[in-house]
N, C-alpha and C positions, 0 to 999 in steps of 0.2 A: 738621529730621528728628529732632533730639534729643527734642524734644518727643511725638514720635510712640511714645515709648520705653511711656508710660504708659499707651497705647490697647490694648495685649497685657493687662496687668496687668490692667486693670480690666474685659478679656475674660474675663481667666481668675478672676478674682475670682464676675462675675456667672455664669457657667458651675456653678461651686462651689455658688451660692444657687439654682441652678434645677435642679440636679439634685437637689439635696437638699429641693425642692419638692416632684418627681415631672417634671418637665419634662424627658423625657429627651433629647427630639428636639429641643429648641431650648438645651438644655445642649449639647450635642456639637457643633450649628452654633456657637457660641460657641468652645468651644476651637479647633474647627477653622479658623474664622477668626482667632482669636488666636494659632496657631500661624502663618498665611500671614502674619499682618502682622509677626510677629517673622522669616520667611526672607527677606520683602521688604526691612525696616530692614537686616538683617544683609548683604543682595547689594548694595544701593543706596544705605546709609546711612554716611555719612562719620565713622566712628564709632571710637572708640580699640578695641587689642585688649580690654582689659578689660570693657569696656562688650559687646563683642560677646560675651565668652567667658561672661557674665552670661546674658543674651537667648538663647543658645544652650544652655545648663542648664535655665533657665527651659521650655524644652519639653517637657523631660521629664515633668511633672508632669500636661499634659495627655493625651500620649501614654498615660500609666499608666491613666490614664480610661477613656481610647476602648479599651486593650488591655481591659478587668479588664471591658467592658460587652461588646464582641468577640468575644471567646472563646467557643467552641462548648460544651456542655458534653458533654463528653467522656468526663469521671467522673463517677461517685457519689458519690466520696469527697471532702469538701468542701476537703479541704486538698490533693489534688492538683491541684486549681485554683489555687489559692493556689501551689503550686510552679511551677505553669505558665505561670500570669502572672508571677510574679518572672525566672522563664530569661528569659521574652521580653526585659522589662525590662532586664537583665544586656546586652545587645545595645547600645541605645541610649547607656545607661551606657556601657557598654565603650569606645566610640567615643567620646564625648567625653574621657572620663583618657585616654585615648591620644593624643588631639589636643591637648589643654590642657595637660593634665601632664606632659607624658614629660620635662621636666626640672625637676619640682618638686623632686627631690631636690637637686638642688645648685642651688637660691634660698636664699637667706639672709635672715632677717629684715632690714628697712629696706633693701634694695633692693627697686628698681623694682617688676622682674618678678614678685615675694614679691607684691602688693598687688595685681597682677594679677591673679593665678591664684588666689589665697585664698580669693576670693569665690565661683569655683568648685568648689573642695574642699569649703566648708562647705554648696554648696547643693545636688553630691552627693552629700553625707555626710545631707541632713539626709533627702532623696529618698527614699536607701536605709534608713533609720532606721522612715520613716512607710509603706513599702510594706505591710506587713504588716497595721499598726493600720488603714490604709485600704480594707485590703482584708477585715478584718473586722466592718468597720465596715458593707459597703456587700453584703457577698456575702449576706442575707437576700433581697434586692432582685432584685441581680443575677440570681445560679445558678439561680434558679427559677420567672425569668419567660423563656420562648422568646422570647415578643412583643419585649420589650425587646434578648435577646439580637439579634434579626434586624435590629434597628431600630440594633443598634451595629455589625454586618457590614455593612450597606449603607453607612453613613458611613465605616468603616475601607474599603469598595470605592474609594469615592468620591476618598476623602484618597490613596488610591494612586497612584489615576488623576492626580490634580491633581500630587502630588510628581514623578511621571515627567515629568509632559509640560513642569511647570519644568524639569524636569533637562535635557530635550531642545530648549527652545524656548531656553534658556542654555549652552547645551556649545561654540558656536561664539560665542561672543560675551564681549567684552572683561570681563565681570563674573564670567567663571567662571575658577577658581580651586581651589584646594586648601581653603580655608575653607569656598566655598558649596558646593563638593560634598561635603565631609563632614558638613555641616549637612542638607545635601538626603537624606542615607544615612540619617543620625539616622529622618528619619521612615520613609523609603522601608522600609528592612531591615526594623524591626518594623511596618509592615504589610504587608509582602509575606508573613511567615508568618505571622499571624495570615488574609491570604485563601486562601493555603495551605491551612490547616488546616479556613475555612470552605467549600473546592471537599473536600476527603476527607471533611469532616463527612458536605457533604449528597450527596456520590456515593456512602457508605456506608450513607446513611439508604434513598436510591432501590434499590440493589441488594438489601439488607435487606427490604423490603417487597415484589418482586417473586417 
């Protein structure tokens, strides 16, 4: 199972190369399967906390993808996109320092748990650091193509769909937990409002033009 650790990585790896191709649609099945193979290891994989608390961070980075192509556009204004995507974002975040960290304060270096949790600070530290540069990086692309935009709602539908019906086909069965369902919230919360906002977009667009 350990071994299986790398197959996410090197998901999200080529995800990264094919998006910045033009491959948008076979970029987001990438992350979106590298995201299912990182809930699979995390529910089923025999794995230390740290190892899982890694693999669980590790999501976010795809999430930020799917959220930043997702997004309806809304605004005009190029940087209230950019604010829009970072809330959502804040969500996901939020949830793991809360499940990871709430007692990083009182770890101490060279204890255990310090080595543990470390690895996840630095890789929501570095998350939160790149949201911005990535998101100006990629919003020429993004905000102004519809096509694309639709083509990132139908897979954030998709990725909904598949998180819930995890959440329900494991609610009664011995592998669910406090771990897998906050791992399961991770994806669920930020695409339940980003489909949100995709049902107001195009009920606003339909009533508008009637």
């Amino acid at each position: 199972m350990k071994k299986l650790i790398f197959v996410p990585i090197i998901g999200i790896i080529m995800g990264i190369l094919l998006m910045y191709r033009g491959s948008i649609y076979y970029g987001l099945e990438m992350y979106i399967v590298s995201i299912l193979t990182i809930i699979f290891i995390i529910i089923f994989g025999n794995l230390s906390l740290g190892t899982k608390n890694i693999l669980q961070s590790m999501i976010l980075f795809p999430i930020l993808q799917i959220i930043s192509i997702s997004i309806p556009q809304l605004f005009e204004a190029t940087y209230l996109r950019y604010v829009l995507i970072c809330a959502i974002m804040l969500i996901p975040i939020y949830s793991i320092a809360k499940g990871q960290l709430v007692s990083f304060g009182n770890l101490e270096p060279g204890s255990k748990k310090f080595y543990v949790y470390l690895p996840t600070v630095i890789l929501i530290g570095t998350i939160v650091a790149t949201i911005m540069q990535y998101v100006n990086i990629t919003s020429d692309v993004y905000s102004t193509s519809m096509g694309i935009i639709s083509v990132g709602e139908k897979f954030a539908t998709i990725f909904l769909a598949i998180s819930l019906l995890i959440s329900v086909f494991l609610s009664d069965t011995k592998y669910w937990n406090k771990y897998t369902s906050d791992t399961l919230d991770i994806c669920s919360d930020s695409m339940l409002i980003v489909f949100v906002m995709t049902v107001i977009n195009k009920t606003a667009i339909i009533v508008i033009s009637q």
